[in-house]
Backbone and ligand atoms as CSV (ligand in chain L), in Angstrom:
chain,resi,resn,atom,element,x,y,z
A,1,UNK,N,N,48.762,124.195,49.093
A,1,UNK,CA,C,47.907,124.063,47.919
A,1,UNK,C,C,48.739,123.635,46.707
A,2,UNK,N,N,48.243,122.788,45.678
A,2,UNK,CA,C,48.780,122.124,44.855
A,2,UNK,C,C,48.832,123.213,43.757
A,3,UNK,N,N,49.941,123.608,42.733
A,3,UNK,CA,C,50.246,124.541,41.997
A,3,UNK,C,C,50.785,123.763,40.942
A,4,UNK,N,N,50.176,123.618,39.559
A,4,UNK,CA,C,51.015,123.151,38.302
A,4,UNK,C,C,51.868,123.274,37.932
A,5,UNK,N,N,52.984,122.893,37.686
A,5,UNK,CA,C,54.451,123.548,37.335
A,5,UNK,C,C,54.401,123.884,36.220
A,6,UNK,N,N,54.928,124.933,35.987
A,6,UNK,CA,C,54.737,125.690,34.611
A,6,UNK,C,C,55.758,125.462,33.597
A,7,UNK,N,N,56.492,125.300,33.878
A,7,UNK,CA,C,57.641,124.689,32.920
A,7,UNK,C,C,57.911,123.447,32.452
A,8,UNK,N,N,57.115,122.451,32.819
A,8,UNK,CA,C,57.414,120.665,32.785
A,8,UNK,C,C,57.913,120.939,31.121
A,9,UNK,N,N,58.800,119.380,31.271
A,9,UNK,CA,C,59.029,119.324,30.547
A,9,UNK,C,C,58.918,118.855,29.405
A,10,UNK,N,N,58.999,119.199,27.856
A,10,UNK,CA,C,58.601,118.799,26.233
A,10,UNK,C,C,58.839,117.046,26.221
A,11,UNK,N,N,60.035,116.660,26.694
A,11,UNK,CA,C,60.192,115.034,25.871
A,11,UNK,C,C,59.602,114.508,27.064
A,12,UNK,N,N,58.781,113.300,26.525
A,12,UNK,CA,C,57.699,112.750,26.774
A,12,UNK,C,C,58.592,111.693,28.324
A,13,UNK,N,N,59.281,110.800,28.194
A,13,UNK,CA,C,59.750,110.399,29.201
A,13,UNK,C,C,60.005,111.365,29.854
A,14,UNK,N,N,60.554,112.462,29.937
A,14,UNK,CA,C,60.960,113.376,31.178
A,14,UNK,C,C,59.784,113.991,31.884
A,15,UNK,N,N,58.884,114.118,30.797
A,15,UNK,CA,C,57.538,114.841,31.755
A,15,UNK,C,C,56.584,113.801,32.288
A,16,UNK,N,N,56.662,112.621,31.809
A,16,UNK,CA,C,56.088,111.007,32.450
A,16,UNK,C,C,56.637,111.074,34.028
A,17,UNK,N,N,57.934,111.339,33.894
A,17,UNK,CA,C,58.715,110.886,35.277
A,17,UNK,C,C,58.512,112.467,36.267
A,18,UNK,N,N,58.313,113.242,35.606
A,18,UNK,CA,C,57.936,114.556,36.493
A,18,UNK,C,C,56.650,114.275,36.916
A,19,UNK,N,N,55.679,113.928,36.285
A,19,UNK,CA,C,54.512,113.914,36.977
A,19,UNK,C,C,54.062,112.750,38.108
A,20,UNK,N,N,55.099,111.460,37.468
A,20,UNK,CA,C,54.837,110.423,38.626
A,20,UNK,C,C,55.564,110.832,39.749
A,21,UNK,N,N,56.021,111.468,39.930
A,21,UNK,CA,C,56.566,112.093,41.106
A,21,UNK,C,C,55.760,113.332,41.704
A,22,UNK,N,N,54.909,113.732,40.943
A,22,UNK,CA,C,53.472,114.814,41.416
A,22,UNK,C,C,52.377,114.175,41.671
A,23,UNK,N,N,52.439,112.505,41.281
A,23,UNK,CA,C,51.193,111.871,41.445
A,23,UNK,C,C,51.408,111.682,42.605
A,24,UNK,N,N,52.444,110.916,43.470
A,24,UNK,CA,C,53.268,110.805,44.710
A,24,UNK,C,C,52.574,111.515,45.845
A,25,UNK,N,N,52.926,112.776,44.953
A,25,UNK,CA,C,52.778,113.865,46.183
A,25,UNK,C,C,51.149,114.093,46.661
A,26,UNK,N,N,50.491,113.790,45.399
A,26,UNK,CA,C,49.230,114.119,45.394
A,26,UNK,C,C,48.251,112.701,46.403
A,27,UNK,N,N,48.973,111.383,46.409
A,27,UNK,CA,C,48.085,110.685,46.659
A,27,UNK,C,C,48.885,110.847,48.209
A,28,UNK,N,N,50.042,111.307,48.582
A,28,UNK,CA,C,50.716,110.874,49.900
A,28,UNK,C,C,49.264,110.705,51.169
A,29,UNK,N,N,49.402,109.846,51.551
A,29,UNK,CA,C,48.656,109.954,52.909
A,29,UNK,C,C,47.126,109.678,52.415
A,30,UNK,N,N,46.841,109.740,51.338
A,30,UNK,CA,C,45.258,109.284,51.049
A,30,UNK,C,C,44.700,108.514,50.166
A,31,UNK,N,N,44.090,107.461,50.403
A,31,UNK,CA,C,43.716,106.578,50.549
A,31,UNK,C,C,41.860,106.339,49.356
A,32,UNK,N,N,41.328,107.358,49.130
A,32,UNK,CA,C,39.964,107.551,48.821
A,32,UNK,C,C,40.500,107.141,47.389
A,33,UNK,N,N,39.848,106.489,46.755
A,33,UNK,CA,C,39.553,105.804,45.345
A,33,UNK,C,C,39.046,106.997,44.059
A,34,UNK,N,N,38.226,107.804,44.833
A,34,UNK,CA,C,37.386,108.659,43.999
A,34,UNK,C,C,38.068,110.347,44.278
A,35,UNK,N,N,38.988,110.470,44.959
A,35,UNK,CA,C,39.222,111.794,45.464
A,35,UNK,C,C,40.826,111.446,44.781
A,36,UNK,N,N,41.345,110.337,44.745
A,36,UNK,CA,C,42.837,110.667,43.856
A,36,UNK,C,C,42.584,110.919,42.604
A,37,UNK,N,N,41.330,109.818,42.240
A,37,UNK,CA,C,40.673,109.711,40.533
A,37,UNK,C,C,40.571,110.827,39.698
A,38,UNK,N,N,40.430,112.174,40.941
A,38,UNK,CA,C,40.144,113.692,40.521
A,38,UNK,C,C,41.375,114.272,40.557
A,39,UNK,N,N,41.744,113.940,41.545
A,39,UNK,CA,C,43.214,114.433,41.550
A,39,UNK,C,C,43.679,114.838,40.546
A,40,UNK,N,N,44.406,113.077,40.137
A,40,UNK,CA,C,44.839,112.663,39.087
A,40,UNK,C,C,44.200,113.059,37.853
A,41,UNK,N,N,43.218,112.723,37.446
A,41,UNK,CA,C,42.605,113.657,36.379
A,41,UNK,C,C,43.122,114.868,36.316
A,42,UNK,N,N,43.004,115.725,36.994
A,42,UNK,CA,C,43.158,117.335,37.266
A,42,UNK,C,C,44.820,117.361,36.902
A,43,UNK,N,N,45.845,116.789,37.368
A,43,UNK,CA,C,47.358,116.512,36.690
A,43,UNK,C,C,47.839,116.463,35.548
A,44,UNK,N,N,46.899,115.176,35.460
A,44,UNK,CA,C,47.059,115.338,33.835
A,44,UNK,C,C,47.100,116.229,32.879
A,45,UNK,N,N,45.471,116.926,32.973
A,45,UNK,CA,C,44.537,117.364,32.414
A,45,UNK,C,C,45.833,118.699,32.133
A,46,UNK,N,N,46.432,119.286,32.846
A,46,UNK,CA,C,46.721,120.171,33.333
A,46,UNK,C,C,48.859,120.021,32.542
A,47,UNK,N,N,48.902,118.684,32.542
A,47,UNK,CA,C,50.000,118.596,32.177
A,47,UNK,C,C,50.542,118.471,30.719
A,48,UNK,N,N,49.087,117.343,29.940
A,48,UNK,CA,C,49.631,116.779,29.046
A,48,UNK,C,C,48.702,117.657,27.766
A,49,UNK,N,N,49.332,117.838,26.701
A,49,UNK,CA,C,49.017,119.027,25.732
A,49,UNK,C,C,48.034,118.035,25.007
A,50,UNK,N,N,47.091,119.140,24.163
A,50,UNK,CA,C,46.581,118.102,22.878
A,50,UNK,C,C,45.598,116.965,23.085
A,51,UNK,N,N,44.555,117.080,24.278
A,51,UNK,CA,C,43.644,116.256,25.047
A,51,UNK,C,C,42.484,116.855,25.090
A,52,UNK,N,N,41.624,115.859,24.687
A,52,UNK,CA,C,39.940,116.541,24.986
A,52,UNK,C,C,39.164,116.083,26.144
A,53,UNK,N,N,39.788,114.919,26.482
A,53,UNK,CA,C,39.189,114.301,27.701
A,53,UNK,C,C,40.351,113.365,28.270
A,54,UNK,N,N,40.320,113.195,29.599
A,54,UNK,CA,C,40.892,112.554,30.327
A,54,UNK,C,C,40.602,111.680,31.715
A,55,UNK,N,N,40.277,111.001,32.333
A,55,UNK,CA,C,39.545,110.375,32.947
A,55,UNK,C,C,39.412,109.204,33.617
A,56,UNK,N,N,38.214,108.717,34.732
A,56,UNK,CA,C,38.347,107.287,34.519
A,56,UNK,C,C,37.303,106.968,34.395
A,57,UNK,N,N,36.974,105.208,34.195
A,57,UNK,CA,C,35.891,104.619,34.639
A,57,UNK,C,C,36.348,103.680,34.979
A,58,UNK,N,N,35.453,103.232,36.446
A,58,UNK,CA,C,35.333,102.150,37.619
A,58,UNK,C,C,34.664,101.035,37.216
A,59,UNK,N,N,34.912,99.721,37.577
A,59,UNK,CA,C,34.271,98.893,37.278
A,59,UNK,C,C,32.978,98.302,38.290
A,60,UNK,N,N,32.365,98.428,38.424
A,60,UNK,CA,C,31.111,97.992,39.173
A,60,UNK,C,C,30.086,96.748,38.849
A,61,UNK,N,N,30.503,96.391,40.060
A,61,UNK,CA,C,29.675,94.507,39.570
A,61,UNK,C,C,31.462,93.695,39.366
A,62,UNK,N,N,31.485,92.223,39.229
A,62,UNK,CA,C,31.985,91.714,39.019
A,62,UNK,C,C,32.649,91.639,37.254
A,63,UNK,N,N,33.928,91.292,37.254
A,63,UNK,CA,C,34.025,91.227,35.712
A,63,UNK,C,C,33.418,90.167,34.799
A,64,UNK,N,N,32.722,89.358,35.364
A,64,UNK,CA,C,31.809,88.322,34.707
A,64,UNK,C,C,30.389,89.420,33.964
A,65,UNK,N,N,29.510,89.887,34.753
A,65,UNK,CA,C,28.535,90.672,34.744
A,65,UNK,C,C,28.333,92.382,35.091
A,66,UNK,N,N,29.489,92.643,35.607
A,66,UNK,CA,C,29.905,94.039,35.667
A,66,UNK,C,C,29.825,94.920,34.280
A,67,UNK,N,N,30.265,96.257,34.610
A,67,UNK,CA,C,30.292,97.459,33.587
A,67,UNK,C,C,31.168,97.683,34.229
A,68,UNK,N,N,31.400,99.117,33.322
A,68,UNK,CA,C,32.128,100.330,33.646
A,68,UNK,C,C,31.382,101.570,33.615
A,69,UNK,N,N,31.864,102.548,34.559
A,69,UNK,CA,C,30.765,103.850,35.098
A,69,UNK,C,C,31.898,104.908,35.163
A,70,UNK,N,N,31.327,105.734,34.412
A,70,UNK,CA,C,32.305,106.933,34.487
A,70,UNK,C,C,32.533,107.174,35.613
A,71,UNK,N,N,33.982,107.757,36.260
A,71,UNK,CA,C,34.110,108.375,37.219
A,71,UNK,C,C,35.169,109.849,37.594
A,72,UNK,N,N,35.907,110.288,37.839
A,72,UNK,CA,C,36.413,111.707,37.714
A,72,UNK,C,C,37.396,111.809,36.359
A,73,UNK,N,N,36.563,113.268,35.712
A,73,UNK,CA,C,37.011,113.230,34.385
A,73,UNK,C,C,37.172,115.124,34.511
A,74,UNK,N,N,38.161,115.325,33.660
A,74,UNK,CA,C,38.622,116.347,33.049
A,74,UNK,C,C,37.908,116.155,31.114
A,75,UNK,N,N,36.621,117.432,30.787
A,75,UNK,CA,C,36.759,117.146,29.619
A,75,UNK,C,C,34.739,117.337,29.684
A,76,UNK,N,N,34.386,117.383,28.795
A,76,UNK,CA,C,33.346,117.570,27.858
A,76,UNK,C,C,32.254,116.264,28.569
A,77,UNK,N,N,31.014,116.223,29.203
A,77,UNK,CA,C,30.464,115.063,29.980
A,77,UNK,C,C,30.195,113.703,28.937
A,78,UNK,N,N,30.460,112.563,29.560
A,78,UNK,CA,C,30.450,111.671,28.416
A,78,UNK,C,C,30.077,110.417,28.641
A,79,UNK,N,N,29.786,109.380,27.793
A,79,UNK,CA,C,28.955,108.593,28.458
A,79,UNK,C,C,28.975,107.810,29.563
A,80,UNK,N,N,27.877,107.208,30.200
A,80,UNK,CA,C,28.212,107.009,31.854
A,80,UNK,C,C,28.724,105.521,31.835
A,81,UNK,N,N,27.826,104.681,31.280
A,81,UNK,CA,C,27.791,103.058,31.124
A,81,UNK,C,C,28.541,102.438,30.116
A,82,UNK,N,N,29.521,101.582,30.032
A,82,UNK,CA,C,30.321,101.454,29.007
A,82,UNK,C,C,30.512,99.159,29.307
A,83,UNK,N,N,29.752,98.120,28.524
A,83,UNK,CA,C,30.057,97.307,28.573
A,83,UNK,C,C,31.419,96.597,28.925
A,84,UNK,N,N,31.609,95.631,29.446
A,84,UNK,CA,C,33.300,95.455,29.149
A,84,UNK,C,C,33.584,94.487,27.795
A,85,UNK,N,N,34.313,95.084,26.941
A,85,UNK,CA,C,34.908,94.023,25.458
A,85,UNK,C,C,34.232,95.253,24.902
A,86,UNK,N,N,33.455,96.540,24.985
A,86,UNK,CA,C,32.847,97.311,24.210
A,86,UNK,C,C,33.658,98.419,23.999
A,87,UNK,N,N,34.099,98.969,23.067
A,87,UNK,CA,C,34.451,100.296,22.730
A,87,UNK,C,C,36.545,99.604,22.963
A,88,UNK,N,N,37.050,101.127,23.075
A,88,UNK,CA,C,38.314,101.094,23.780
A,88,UNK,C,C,38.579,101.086,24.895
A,89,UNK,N,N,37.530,101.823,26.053
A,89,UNK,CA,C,37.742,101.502,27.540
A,89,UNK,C,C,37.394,99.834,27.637
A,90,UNK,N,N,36.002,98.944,27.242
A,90,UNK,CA,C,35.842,98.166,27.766
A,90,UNK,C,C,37.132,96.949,27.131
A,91,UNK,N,N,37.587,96.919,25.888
A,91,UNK,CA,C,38.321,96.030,25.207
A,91,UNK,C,C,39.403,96.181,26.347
A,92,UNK,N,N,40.058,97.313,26.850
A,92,UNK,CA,C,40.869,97.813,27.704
A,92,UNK,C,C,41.049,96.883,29.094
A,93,UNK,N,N,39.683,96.832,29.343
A,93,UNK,CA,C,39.145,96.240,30.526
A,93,UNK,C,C,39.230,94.617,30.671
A,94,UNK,N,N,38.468,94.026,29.644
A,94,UNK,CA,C,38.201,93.289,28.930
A,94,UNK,C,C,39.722,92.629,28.607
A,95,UNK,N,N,40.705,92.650,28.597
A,95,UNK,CA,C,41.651,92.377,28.124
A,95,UNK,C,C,42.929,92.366,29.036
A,96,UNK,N,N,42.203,93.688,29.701
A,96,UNK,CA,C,43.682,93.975,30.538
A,96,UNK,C,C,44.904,94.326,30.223
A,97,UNK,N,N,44.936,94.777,28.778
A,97,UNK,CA,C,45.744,95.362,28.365
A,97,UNK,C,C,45.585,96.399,27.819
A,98,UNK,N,N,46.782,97.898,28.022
A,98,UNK,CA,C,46.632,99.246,27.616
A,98,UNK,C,C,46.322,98.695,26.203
A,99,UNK,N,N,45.532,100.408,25.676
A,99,UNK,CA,C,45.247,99.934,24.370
A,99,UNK,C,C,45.774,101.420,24.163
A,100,UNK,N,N,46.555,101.537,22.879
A,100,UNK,CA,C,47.062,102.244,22.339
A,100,UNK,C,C,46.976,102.551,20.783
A,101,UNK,N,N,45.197,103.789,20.674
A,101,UNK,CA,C,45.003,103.608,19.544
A,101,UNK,C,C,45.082,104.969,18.303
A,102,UNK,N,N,45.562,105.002,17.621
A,102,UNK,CA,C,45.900,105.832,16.472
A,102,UNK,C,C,44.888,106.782,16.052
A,103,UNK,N,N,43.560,105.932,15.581
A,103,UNK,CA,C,42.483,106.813,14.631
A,103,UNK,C,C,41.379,106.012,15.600
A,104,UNK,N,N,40.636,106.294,16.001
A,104,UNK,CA,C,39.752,105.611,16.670
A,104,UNK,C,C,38.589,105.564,15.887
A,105,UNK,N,N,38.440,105.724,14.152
A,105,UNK,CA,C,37.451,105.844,13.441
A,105,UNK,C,C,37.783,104.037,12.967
A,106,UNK,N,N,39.048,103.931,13.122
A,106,UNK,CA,C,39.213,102.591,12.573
A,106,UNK,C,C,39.228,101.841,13.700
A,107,UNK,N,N,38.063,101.921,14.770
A,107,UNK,CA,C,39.278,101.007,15.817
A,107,UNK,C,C,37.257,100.420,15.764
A,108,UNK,N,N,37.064,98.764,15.720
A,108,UNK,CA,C,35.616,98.647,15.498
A,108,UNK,C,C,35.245,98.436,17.154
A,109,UNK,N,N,34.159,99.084,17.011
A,109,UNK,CA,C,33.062,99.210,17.953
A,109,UNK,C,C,33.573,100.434,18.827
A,110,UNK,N,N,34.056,101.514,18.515
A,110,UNK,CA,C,34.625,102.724,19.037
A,110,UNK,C,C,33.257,103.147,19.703
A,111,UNK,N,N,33.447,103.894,20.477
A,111,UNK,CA,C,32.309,104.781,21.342
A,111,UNK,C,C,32.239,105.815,21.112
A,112,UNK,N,N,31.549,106.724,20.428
A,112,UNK,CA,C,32.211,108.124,20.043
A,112,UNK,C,C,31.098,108.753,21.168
A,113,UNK,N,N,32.154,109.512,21.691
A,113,UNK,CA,C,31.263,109.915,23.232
A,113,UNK,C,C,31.350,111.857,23.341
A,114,UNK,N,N,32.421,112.060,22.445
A,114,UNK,CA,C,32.744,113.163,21.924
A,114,UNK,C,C,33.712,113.262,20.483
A,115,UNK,N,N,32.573,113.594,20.162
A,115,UNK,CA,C,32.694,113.482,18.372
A,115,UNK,C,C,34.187,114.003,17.731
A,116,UNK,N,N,34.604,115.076,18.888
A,116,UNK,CA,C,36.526,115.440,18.567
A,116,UNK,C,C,37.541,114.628,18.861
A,117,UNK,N,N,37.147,113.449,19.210
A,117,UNK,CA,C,38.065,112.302,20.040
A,117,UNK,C,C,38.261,111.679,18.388
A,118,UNK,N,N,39.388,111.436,18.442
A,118,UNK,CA,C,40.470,110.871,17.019
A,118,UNK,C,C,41.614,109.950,17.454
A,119,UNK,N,N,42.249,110.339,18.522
A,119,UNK,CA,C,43.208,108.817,19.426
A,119,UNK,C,C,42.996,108.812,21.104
A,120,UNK,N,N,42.886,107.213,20.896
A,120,UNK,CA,C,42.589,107.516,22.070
A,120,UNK,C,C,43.766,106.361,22.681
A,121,UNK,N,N,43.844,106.713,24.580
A,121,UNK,CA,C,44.578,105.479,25.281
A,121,UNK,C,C,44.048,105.320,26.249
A,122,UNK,N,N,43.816,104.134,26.751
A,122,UNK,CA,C,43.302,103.205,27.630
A,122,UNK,C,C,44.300,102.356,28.661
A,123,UNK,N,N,44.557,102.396,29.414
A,123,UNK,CA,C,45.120,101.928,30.581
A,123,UNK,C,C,44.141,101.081,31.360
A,124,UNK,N,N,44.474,99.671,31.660
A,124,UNK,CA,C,43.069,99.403,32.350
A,124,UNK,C,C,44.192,99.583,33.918
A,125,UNK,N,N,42.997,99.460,35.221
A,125,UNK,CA,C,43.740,99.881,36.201
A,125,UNK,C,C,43.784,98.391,37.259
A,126,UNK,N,N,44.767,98.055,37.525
A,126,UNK,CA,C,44.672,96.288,37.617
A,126,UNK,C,C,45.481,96.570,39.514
A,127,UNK,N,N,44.928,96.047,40.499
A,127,UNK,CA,C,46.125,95.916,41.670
A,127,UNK,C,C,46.940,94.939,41.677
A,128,UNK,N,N,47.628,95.052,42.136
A,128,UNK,CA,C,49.054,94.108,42.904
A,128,UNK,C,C,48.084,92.536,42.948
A,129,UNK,N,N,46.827,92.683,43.810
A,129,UNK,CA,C,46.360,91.440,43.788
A,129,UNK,C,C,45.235,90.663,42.832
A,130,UNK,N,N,45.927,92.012,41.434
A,130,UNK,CA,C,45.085,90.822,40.032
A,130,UNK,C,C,43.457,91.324,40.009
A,131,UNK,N,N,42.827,92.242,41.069
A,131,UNK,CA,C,41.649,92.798,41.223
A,131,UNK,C,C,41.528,93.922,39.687
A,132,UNK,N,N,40.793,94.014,39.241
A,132,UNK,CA,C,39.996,95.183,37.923
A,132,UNK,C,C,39.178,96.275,38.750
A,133,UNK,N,N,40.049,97.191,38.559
A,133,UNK,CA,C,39.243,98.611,39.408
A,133,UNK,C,C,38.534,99.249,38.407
A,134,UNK,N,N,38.650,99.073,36.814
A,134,UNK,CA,C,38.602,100.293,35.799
A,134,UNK,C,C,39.279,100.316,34.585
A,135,UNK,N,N,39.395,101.437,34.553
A,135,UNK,CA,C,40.775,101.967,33.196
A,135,UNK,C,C,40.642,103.452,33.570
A,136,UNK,N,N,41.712,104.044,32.948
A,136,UNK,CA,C,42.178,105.567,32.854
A,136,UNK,C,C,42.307,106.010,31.419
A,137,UNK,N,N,41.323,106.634,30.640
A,137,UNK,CA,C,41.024,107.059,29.493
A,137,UNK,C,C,41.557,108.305,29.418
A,138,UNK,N,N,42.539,108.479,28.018
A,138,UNK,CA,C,42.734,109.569,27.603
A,138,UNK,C,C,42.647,109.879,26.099
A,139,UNK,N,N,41.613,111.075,25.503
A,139,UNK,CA,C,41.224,110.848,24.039
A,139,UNK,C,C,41.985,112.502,23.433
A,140,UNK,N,N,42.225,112.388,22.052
A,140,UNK,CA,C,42.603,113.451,21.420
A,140,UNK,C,C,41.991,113.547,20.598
A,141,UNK,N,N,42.116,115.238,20.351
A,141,UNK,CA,C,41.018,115.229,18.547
A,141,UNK,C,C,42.670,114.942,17.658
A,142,UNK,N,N,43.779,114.744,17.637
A,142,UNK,CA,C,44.604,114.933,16.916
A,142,UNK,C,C,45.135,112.793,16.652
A,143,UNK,N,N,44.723,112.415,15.598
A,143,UNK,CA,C,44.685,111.112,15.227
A,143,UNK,C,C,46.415,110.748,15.037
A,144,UNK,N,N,47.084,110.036,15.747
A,144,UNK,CA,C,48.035,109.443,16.252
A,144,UNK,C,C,48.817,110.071,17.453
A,145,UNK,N,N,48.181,110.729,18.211
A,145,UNK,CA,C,48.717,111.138,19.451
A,145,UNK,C,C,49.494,110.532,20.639
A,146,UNK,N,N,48.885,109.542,20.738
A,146,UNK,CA,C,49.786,108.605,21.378
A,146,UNK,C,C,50.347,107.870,20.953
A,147,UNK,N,N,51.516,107.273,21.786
A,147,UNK,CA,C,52.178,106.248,21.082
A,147,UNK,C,C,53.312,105.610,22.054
A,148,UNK,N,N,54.087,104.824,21.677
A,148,UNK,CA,C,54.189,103.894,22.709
A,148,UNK,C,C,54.909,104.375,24.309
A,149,UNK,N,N,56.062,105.969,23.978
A,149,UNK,CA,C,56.428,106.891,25.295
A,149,UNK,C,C,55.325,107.124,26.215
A,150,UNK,N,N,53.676,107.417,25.524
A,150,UNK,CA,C,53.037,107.452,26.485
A,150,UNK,C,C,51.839,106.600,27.407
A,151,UNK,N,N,52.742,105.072,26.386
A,151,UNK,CA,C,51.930,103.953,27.261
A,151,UNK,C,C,52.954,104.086,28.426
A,152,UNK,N,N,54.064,104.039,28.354
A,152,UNK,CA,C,55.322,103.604,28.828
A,152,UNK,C,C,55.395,104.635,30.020
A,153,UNK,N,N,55.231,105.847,29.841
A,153,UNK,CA,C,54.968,107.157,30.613
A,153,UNK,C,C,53.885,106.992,31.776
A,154,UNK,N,N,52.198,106.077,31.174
A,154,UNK,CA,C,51.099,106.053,31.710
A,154,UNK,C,C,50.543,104.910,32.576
A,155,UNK,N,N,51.691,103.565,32.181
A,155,UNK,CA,C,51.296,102.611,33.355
A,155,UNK,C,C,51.583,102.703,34.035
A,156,UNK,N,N,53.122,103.409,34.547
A,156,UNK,CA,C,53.423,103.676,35.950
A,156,UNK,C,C,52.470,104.515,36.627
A,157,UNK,N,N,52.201,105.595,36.119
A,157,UNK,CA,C,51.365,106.392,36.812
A,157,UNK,C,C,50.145,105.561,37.094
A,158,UNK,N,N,49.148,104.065,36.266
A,158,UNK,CA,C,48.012,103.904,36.573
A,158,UNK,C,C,48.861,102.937,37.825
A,159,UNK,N,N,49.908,102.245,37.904
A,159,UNK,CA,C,49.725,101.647,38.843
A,159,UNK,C,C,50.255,102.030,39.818
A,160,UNK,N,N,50.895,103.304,39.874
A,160,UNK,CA,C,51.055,103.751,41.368
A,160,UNK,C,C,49.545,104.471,42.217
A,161,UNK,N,N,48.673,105.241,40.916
A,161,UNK,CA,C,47.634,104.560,41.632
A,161,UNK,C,C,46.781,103.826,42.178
A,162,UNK,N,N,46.769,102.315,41.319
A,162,UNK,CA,C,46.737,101.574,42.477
A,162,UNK,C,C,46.793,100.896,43.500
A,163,UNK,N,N,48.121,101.327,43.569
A,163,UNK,CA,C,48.686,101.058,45.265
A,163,UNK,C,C,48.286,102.013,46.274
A,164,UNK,N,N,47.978,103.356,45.351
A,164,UNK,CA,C,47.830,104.389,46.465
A,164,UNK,C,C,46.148,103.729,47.057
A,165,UNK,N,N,45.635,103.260,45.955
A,165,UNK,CA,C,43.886,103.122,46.814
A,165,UNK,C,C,43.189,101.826,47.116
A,166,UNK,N,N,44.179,100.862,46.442
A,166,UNK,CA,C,43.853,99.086,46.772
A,166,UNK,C,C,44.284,98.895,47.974
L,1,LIG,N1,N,35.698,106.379,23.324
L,1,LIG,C1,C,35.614,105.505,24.459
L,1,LIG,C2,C,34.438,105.833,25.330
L,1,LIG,C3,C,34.758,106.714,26.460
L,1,LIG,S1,S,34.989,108.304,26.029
L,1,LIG,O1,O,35.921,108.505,24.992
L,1,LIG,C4,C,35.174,109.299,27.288
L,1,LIG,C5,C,35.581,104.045,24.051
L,1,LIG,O2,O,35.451,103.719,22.883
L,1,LIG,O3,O,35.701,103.223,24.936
């Protein structure tokens, strides 16, 4: 049974590289899209301080005419359907590039999906073969929370998951 380590560690690269090595362990041998998604959520959730939600959403439909649909989240229930180019997940999506944002009161066309969310980061989740699975959302009520250790910390982790499920 999987047990949180209780001690991880304070500086942000060292506890990045502790957990991608718990993500490892967590996806070894399986393969399910929606059962690491929780996993992983649940790691996080569990690791990283100062978070109100954490999460993903999947992309469904093509990226021409597709969305995004919530899918395993740590955090307060939140909205299900999210355009792509809309908000910070879809710009995320939409772009394909992490978004790494400060005050999300200034960020235009924000989604406020839980009214304590103040920074948020966006990872979109891309495979090896250029395919759009999503993004991996993480929001704070505390406005500049992230910053660039935990883009740097968070793409490895999005793309070792998707090797674990592409
Ligand atoms: N705030 C996000 C929407 C998703 S929730 O925060 C869970 C956005 O603007 O994309």
């Amino acid at each position: 049974m999987y047990e949180p380590a209780r001690d991880l560690p304070r500086d942000k690269p060292a506890l990045y590289a502790e957990l991608l090595v718990q993500a490892q362990g967590l996806f070894a041998g399986e393969r399910d899209a929606i059962a690491n998604a929780a996993n992983l959520s649940a790691l996080l959730w569990h690791a990283l301080p100062d978070c109100n939600w954490i999460g993903f959403y999947f992309l469904r439909g093509d990226e021409q005419r597709g969305e995004l649909v919530v899918g395993p989240f740590q955090g307060k229930p939140a909205c299900v359907r999210i355009a792509l180019g809309r908000g910070v997940c879809g710009t995320a999506a939409a772009t394909r590039r992490t978004q790494v944002v400060r005050d999300v009161h200034a960020f235009p066309g924000h989604i406020a999906c839980d009214a304590a969310s103040a920074a948020e980061l966006v990872v979109p989740l891309v495979t090896a073969d250029g395919r759009l699975l999503g993004v991996l959302d993480l929001d704070s009520p505390t406005i500049g929370r992230f910053d660039e250790a935990d883009l740097a910390g968070l793409e490895p982790i999005a793309a070792l998951y998707c090797a674990a499920v592409a």
